[in-house]
C-alpha positions as a Markdown table, in Angstrom:
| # | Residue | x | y | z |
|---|---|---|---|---|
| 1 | Unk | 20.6 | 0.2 | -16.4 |
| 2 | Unk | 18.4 | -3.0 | -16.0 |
| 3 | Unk | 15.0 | -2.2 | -14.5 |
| 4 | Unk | 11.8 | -4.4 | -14.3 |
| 5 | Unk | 8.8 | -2.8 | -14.4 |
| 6 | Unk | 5.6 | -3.9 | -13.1 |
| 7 | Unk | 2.0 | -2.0 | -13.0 |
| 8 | Unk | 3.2 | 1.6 | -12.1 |
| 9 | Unk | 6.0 | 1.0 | -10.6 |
| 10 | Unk | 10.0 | 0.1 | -11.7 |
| 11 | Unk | 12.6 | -2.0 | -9.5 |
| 12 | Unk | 16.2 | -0.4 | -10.3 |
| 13 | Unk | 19.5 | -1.8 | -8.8 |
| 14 | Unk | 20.3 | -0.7 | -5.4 |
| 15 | Unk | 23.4 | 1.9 | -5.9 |
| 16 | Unk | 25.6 | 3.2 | -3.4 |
| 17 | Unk | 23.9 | 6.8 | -3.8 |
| 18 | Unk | 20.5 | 5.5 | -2.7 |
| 19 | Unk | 22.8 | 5.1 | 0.9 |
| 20 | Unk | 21.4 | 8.6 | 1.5 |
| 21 | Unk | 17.7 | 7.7 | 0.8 |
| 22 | Unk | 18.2 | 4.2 | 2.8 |
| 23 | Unk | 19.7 | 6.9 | 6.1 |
| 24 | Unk | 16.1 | 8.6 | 5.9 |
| 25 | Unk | 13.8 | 5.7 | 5.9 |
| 26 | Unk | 16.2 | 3.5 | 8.0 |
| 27 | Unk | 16.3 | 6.0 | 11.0 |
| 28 | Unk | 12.6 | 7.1 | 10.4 |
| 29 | Unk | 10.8 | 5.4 | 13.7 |
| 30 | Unk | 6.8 | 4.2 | 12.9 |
| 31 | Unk | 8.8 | 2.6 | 9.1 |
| 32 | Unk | 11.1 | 0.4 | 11.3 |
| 33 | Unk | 8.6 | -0.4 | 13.4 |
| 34 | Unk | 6.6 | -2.6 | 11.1 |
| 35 | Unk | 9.2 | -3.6 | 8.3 |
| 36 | Unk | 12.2 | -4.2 | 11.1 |
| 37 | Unk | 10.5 | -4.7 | 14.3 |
| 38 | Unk | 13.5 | -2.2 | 15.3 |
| 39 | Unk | 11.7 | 1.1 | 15.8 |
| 40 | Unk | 15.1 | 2.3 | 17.1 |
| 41 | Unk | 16.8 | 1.0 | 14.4 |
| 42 | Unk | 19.6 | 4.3 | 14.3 |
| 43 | Unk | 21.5 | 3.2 | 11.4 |
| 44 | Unk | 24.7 | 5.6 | 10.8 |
| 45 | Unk | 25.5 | 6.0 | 7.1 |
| 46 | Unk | 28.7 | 3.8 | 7.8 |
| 47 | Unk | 27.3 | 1.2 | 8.8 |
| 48 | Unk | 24.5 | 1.1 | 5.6 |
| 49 | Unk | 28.1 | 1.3 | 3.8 |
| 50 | Unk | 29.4 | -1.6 | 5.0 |
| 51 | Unk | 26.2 | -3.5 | 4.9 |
| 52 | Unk | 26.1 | -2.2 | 1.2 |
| 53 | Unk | 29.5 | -3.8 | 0.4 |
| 54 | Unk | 28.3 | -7.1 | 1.9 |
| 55 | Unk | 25.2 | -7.0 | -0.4 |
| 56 | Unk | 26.9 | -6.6 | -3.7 |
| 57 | Unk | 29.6 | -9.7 | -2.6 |
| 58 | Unk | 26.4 | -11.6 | -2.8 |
| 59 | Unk | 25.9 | -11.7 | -6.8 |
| 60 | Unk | 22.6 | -14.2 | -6.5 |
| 61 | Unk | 21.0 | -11.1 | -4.3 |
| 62 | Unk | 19.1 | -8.9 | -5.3 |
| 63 | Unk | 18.7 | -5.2 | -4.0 |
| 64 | Unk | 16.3 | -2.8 | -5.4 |
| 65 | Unk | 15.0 | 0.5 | -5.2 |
| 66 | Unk | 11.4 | 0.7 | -6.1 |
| 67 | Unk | 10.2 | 3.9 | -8.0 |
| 68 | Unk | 7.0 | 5.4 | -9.1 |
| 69 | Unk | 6.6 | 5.2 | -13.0 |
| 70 | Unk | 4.3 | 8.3 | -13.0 |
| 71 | Unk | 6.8 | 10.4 | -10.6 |
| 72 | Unk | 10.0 | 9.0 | -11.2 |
| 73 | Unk | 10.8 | 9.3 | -7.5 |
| 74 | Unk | 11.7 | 6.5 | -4.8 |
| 75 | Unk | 9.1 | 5.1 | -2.9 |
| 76 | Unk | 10.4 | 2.1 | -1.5 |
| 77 | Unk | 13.1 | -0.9 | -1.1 |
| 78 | Unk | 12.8 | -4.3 | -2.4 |
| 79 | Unk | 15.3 | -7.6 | -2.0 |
| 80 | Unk | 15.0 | -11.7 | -3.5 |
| 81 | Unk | 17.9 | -13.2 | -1.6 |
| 82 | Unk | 18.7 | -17.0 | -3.2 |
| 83 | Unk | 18.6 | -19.5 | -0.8 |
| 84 | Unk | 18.5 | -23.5 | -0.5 |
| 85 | Unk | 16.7 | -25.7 | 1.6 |
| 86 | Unk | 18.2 | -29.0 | 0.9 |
| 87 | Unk | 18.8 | -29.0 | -2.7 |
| 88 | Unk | 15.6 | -26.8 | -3.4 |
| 89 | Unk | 16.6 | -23.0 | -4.7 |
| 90 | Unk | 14.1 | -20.5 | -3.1 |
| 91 | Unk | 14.7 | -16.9 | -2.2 |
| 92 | Unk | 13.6 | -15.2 | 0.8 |
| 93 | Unk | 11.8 | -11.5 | -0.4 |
| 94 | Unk | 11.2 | -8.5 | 1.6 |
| 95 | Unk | 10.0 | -4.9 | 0.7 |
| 96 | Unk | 8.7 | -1.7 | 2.3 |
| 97 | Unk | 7.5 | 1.2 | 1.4 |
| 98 | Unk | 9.6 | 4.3 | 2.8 |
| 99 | Unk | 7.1 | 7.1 | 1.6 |
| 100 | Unk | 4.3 | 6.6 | 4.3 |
| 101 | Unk | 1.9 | 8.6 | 2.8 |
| 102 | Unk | 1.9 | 5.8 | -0.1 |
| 103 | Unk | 0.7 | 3.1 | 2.4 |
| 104 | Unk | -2.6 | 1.6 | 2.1 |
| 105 | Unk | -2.6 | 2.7 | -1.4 |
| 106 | Unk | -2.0 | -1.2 | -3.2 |
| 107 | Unk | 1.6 | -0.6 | -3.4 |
| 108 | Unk | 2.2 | -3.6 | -1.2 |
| 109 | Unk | 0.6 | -5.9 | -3.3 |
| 110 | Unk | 2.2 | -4.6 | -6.5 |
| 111 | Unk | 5.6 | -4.5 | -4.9 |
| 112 | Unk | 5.0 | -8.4 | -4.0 |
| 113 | Unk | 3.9 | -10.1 | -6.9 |
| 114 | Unk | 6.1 | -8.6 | -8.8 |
| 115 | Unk | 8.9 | -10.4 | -6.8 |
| 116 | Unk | 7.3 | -13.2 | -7.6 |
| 117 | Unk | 7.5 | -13.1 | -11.1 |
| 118 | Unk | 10.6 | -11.7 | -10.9 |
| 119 | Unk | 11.5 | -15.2 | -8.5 |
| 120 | Unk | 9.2 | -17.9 | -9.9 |
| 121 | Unk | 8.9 | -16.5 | -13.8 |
| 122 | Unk | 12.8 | -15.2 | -14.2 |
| 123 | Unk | 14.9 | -16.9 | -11.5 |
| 124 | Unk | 13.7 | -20.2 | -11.6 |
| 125 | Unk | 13.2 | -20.4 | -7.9 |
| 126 | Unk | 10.9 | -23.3 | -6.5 |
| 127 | Unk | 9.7 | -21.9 | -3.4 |
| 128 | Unk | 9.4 | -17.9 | -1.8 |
| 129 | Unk | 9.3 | -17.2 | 2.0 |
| 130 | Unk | 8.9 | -14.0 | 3.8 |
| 131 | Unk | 9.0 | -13.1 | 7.9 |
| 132 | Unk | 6.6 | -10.8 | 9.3 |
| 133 | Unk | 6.1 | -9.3 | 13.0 |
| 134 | Unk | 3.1 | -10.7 | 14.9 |
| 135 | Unk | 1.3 | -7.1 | 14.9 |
| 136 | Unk | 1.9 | -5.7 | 10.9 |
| 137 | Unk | -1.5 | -7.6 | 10.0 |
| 138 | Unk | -1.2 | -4.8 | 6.9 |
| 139 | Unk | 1.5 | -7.1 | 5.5 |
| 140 | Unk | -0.3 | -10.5 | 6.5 |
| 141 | Unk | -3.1 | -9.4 | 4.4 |
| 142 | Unk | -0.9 | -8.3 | 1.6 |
| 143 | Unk | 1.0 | -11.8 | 1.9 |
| 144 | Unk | -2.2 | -13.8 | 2.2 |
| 145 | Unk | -3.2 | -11.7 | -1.5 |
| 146 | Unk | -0.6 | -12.7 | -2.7 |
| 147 | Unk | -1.0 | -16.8 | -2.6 |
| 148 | Unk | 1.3 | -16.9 | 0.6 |
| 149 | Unk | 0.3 | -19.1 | 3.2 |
| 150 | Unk | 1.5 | -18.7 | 7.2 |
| 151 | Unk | 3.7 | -21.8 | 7.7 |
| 152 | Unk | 4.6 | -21.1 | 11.3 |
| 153 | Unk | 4.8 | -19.0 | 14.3 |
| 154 | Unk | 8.2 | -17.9 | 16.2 |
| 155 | Unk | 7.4 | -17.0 | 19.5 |
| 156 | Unk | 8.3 | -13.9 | 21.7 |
| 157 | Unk | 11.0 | -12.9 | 18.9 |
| 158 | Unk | 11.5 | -9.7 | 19.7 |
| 159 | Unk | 10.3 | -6.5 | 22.3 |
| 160 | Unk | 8.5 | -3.8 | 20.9 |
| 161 | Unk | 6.8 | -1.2 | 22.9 |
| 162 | Unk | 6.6 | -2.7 | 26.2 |
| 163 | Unk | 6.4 | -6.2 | 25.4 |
| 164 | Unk | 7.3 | -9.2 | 23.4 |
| 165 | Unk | 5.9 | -10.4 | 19.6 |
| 166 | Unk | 5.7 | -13.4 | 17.9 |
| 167 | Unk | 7.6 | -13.4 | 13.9 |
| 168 | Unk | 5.3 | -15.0 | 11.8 |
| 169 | Unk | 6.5 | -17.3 | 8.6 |
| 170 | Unk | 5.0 | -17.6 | 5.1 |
| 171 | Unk | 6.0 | -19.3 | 2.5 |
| 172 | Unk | 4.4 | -19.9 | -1.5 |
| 173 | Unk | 5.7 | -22.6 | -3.9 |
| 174 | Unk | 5.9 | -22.4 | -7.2 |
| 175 | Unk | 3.2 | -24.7 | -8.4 |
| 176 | Unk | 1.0 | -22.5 | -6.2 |
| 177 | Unk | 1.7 | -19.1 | -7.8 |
| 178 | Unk | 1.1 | -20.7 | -10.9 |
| 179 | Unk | -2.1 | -22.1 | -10.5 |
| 180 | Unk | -3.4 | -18.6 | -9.6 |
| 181 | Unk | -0.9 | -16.2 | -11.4 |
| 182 | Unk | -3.0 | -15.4 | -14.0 |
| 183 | Unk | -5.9 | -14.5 | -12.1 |
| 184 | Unk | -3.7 | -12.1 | -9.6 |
| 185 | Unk | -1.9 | -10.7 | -12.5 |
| 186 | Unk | -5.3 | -9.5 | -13.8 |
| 187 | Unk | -6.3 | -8.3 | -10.2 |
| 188 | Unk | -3.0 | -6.0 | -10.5 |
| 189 | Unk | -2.9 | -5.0 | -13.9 |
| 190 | Unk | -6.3 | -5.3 | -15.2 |
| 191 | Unk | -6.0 | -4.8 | -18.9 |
| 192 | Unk | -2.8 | -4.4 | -19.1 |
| 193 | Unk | -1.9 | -8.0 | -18.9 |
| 194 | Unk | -1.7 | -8.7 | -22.1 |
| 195 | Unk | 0.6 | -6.2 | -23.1 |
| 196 | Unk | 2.6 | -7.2 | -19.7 |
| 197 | Unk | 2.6 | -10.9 | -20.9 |
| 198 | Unk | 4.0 | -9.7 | -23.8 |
| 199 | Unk | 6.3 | -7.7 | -23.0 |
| 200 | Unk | 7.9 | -10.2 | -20.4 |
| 201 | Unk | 8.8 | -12.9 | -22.9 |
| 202 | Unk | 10.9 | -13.4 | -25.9 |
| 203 | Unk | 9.8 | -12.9 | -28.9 |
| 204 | Unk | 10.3 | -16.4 | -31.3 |
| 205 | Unk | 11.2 | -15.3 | -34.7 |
| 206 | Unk | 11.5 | -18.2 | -37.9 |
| 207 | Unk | 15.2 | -18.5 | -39.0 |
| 208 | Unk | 15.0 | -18.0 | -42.4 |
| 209 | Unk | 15.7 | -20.8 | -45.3 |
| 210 | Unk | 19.5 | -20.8 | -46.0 |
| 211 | Unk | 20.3 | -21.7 | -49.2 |
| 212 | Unk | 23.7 | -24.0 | -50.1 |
């Protein structure tokens, strides 16, 4: 199985028995809340099924479970779905963290930058976006970390407990993750960059002389 691992934590491919896990957090109300501004989302299992076989038709997407190096146990969802604006490949990521008690921890942060590297270091994208609802200023900050920058402001997008909030949109290009990658992968990691670096790019071996 490919996996990408990052910090403490691992992104695995999104398989159909993680539908199960997906019912739990997907139905869970305070979660959806602040990562679907739906907080009575009520997802049956058919209809993560169908959205599953609508995901994997999509071979430039990307879906993910995220899991705990240390525990080997799921903590959370990840996706990078490829999209163009004019002629420029980007990718549109989102994440959250279905173990609550794991929030406020740095997960956030490590979850997001490593889609970055994953998008800007791997997939050649040019550009990043992600949407956030006006009141999840936990995810602003973690966006705003990150190198994004809040590009614009959708108003009255949806109605959540008695009234209506704005969707917020930020955005990161390339050159600007890479003028400050190094200096957020150390923020993460610490010393472990190096042996991140490392272990993240091929390795260039000399061909040896051939004799005729």
């Amino acid at each position: 199985m490919c996996v990408f691992e990052f910090a403490d934590i691992r992104f695995r491919p999104l398989e159909k028995d993680d539908l199960k896990l997906l019912h739990v957090w997907e139905n869970d109300f305070e979660l959806m809340m602040y990562s679907r501004s739906k907080p009575l989302n009520m997802v049956t299992m058919a209809q993560l099924e169908e959205r599953y076989e609508e995901w994997m038709k999509k071979e430039k997407d990307l879906y993910f479970i995220v899991e705990s190096l240390e525990s080997k146990e799921p903590i959370g969802f990840a996706a990078i779905r490829a999209e163009v604006w004019g002629n420029v490949p980007g990718a549109d990521i989102g994440t959250y963290i279905g173990k609550k008690e794991l929030w406020e921890k740095g997960f956030g942060k490590k979850i997001t930058v490593a889609l970055l590297e994953m998008s800007f270091i791997h997939l050649n994208m040019e550009r990043c976006e992600a949407w956030s609802i006006e009141y999840n200023t936990r995810a602003h900050h973690v966006l705003e970390f990150c190198g994004f920058k809040k590009g614009g402001v959708v108003r009255n997008t949806v109605y959540v407990a008695g009234r209506k909030w704005s969707s917020f949109h930020f955005d990161i290009l390339r050159e600007e993750y890479m003028n400050t990658r190094m200096s957020l992968l150390k923020k993460i990691l610490g010393k472990k960059v190096s042996s991140y670096l490392e272990r993240t790019q091929p390795v260039l071996k000399p061909l040896k002389h051939v004799q005729k």
